[in-house]
N, C-alpha and C positions, 0 to 999 in steps of 0.2 A: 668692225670685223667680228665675225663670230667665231667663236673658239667651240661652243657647243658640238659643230659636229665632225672637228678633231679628236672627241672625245678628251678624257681628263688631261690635264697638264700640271706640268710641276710649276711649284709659285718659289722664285728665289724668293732670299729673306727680302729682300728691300723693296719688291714688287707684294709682298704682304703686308711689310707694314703700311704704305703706300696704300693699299685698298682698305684697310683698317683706318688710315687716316682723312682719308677722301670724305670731303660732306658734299660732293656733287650726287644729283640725285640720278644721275644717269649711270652711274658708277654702282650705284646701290644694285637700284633695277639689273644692270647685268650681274651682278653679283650675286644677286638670289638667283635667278633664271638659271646662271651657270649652276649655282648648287643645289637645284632642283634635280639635275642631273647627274652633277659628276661630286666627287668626293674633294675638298681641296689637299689637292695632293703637295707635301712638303719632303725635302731631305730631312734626315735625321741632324745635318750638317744646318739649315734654319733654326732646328729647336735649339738646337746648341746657340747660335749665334745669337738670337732671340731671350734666351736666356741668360746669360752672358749679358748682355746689354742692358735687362733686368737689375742685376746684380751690381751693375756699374752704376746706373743712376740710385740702388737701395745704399749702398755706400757714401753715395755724395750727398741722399735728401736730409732737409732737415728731421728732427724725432717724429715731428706731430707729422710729417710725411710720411714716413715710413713704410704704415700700416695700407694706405692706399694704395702705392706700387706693389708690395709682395700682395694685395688682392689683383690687382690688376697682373699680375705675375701667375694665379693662382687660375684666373680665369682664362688667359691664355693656354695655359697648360691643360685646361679640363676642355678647353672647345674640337670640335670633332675633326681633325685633322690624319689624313692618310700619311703615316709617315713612314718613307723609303728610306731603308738602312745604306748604310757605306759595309760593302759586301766586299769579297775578295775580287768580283769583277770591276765594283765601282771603284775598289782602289788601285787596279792593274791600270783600267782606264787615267785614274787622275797622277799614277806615275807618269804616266806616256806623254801629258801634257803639260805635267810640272818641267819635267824633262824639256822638251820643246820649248815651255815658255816660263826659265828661269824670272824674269823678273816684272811685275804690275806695269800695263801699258798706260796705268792712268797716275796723276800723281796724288800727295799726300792730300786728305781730306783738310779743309781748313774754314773753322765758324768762326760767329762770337762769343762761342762755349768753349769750344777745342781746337788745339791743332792735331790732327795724327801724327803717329809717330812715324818711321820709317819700318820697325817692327813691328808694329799695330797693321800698317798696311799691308805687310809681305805676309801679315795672318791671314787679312782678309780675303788678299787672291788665295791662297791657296786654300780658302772656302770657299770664292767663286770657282775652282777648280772643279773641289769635291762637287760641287752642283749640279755643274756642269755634266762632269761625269757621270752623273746620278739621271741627269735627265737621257742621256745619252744609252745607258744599257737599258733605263728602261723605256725607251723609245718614245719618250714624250716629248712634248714643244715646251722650251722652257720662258715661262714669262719672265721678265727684269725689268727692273729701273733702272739700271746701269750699263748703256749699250757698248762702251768703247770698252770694254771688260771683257763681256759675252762676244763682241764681234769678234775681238783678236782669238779668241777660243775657238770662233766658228770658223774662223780663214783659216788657223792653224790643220785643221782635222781636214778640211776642204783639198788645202796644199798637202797633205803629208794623207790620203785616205788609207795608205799601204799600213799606215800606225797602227791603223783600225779598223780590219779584217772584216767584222764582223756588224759593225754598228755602221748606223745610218749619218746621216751630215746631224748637224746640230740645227734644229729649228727651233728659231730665238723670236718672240713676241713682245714687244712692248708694251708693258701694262700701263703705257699713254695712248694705245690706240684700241683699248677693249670696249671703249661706250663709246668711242667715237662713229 
């Protein structure tokens, strides 16, 4: 799928680090191609999340680790990233669907590292919220790696368009099918 002549799109957090984490070389190759063009466009609600996530594993590493995460913390934060604020539009929008979709249609995250908590999770949706929203007023296609999240967001707007006057449906990408 090419996304190139959609013009930019916004990267949820977990569809960035996803592309950050990818050593397929097909994944690369669209990777620069797309950024030859467009700008990787983020929520102000990713740096957050991304940083935050930073901060949890600088807390947990051992000493002689430390130093490596806050660079790798340090570099993330300086790499050239468009970042779209949470406006009074993006937050009127992620009321309308907080409201609508009280509670995470997916359940608690569970590793060999962690379990999530039930507040941990009800953070996360309501930054796939804000994302969402975010992709939403500014009329981009939102890439993710978490589709049963983003779909219950895109049915909800779909079902209920009256909510949302102004904005277009939600166009949701999977960052599994961009080098395919």
């Amino acid at each position: 799928m090419s996304l190139l002549a959609l013009g930019p799109c916004l990267f949820d957090t977990s569809a960035q680090s996803w592309l950050q984490r990818s050593t397929d070389a097909a994944v690369g190759t669209w990777l620069a191609g797309y950024l030859e063009r467009h700008p990787l466009c983020l929520s102000a609600i990713t740096v957050m999340e991304r940083v935050h996530g930073y901060a949890l594993v600088l807390q947990q590493a051992a000493p002689e680790q430390r130093s490596q995460i806050a660079m790798k913390r340090e570099v993330y934060l300086a790499s050239p990233h468009q970042v779209l604020p949470v406006d009074t539009s993006v937050a009127l929008c992620a009321a309308e669907l907080a409201a609508m979709l009280p509670w995470p249609p997916s359940p608690l995250k569970r590793s060999h590292r962690l379990a999530e908590s039930r507040q941990d999770r009800m953070f996360r949706w309501r930054c796939d919220i804000l994302i969402a929203a975010t992709a939403l007023v500014a009329g981009m296609p939102l890439v993710h790696h978490n589709p049963r999240d983003f779909e219950t967001i895109r049915m909800a707007i779909e079902t209920s368009p009256e909510r949302f006057p102004t904005l277009g449906p939600l166009n949701l990408v999977s960052v599994l099918r961009l080098a395919a």
